[in-house]
C-alpha positions in Angstrom: 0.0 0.0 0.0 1.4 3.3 -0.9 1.9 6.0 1.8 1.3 9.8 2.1 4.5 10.6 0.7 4.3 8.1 -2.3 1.0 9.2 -3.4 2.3 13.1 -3.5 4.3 12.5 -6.3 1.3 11.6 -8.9 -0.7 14.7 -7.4 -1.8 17.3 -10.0 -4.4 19.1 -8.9 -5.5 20.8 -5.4 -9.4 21.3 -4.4 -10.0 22.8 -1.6 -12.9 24.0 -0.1 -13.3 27.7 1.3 -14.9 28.3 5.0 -12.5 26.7 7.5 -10.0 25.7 4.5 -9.0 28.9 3.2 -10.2 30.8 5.8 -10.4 30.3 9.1 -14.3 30.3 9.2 -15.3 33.5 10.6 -17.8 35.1 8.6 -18.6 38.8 8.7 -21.9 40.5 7.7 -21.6 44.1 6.2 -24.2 46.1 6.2 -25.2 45.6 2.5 -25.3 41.7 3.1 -21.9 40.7 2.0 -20.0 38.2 4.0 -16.1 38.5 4.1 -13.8 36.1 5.2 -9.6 36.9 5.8 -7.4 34.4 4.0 -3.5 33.9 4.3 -1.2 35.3 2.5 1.3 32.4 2.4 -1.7 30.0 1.0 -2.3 32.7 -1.7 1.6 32.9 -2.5 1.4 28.8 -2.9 -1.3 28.7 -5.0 -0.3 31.4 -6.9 3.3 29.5 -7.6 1.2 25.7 -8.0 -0.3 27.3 -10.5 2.8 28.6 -12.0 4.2 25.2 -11.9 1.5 24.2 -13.7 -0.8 22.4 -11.2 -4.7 23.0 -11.0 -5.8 24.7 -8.3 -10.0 24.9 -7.5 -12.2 25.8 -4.8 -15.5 24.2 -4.4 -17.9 25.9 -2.2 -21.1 26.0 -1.0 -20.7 29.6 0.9 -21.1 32.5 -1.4 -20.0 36.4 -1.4 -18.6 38.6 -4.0 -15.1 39.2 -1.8 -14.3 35.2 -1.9 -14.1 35.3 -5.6 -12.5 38.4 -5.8 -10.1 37.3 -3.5 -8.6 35.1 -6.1 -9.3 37.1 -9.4 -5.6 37.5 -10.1 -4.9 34.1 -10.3 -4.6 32.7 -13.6 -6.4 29.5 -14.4 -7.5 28.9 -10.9 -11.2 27.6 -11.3 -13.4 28.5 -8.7 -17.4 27.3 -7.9 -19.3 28.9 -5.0 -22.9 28.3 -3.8 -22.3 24.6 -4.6 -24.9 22.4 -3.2 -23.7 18.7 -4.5 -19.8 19.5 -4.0 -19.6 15.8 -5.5 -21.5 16.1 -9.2 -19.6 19.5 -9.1 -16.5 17.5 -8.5 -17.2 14.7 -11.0 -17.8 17.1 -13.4 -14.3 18.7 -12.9 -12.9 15.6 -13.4 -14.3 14.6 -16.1 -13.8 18.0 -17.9 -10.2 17.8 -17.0 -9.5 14.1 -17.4 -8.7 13.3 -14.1 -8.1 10.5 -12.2 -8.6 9.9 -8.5 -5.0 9.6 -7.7 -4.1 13.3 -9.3 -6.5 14.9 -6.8 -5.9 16.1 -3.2 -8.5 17.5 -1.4 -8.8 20.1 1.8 -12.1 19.9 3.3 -12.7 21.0 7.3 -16.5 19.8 8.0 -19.1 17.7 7.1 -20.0 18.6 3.8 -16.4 17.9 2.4 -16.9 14.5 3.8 -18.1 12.8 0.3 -16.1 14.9 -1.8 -13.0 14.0 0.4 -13.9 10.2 -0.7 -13.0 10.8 -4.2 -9.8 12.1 -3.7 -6.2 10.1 -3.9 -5.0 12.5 -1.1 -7.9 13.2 1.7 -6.8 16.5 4.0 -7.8 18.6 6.7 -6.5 21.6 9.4 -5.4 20.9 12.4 -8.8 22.1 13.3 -11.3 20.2 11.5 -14.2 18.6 12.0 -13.4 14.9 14.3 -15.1 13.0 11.0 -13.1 14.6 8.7 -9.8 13.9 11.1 -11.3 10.4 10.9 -10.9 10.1 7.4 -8.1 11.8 6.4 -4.5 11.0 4.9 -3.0 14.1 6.6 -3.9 16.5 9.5 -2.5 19.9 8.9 -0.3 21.3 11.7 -1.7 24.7 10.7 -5.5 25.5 11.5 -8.0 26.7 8.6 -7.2 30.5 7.3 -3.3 30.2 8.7 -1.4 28.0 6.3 -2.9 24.8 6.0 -3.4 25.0 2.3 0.5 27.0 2.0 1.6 23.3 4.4 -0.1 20.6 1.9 0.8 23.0 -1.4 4.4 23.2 -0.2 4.5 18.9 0.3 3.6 18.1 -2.6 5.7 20.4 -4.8 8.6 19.8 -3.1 8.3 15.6 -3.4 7.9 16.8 -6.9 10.9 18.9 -7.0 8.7 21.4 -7.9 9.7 24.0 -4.9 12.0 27.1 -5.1 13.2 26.9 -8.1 14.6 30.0 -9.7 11.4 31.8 -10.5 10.1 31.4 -6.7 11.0 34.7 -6.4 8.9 36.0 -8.7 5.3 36.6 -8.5 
């Protein structure tokens, strides 16, 4: 049976989910209705460079606000679907469209509805501070919490059992 390590080297592709993944789950109201959340910086500079390197990088969601979408707009290529209800035809979609196999696909999910999604995955993740049945089921607990570097901690694995790490353009945004 392969391990953790083994299995990041055919990884190609990162989903991960937003509340409690990419942020750490707080949600303010404005007064106009929208809901912000804060995200990390050093998750934002790892996907930005995974998808430098030429990895796929999507968030599947079923929150929703104009700022969590606009947090990424920069990003080329990253794909990015919010107010999802069934996270797993969304996913089986994606896969489909992008010829994917379960083995390519890790998956960050914190709570109970990233618990079918996280079954289709080759590499099942969480934060430190997930849900117990997501612990339960997952290849690798984060040491980092949801919204502080989790996604930068499972981004920065993979490349770097790929070689894929700090190479000479790391530098450059």
């Amino acid at each position: 049976m392969e391990n953790y390590r083994q299995k990041l080297s055919k990884i190609t592709t990162f989903i991960f989910d937003f509340d409690g993944v990419l942020s750490d789950a707080t949600i303010y109201v404005l007064p106009d209705g929208d809901m912000i959340r804060g995200t990390n910086a050093k998750d934002g500079y790892a996907i930005q460079y995974a998808l430098k390197k030429g990895f796929r990088v999507a968030i599947i969601s079923g929150g929703f606000s104009e700022t969590m979408r606009l947090r990424y707009r920069t990003f080329p290529k990253m794909d990015i679907y919010l107010k999802v209800p069934d996270k797993v035809a969304k996913l089986t979609e994606y896969m489909e469209e992008n010829h994917l196999t379960q083995d390519e696909i890790m998956i960050m999910g914190d709570d109970i509805p990233d618990y079918k999604i996280m079954q289709m995955a080759g590499i099942k993740c969480c934060p430190a501070d997930a849900a117990t049945e997501i612990k339960e089921i997952a290849d690798y607990i984060s040491f980092q919490p949801g919204g502080h570097g989790c996604v930068r901690d499972v981004i920065e694995q993979t490349m770097k059992a790929q070689g894929k790490w700090f190479d000479a353009d790391a530098c450059i945004w």
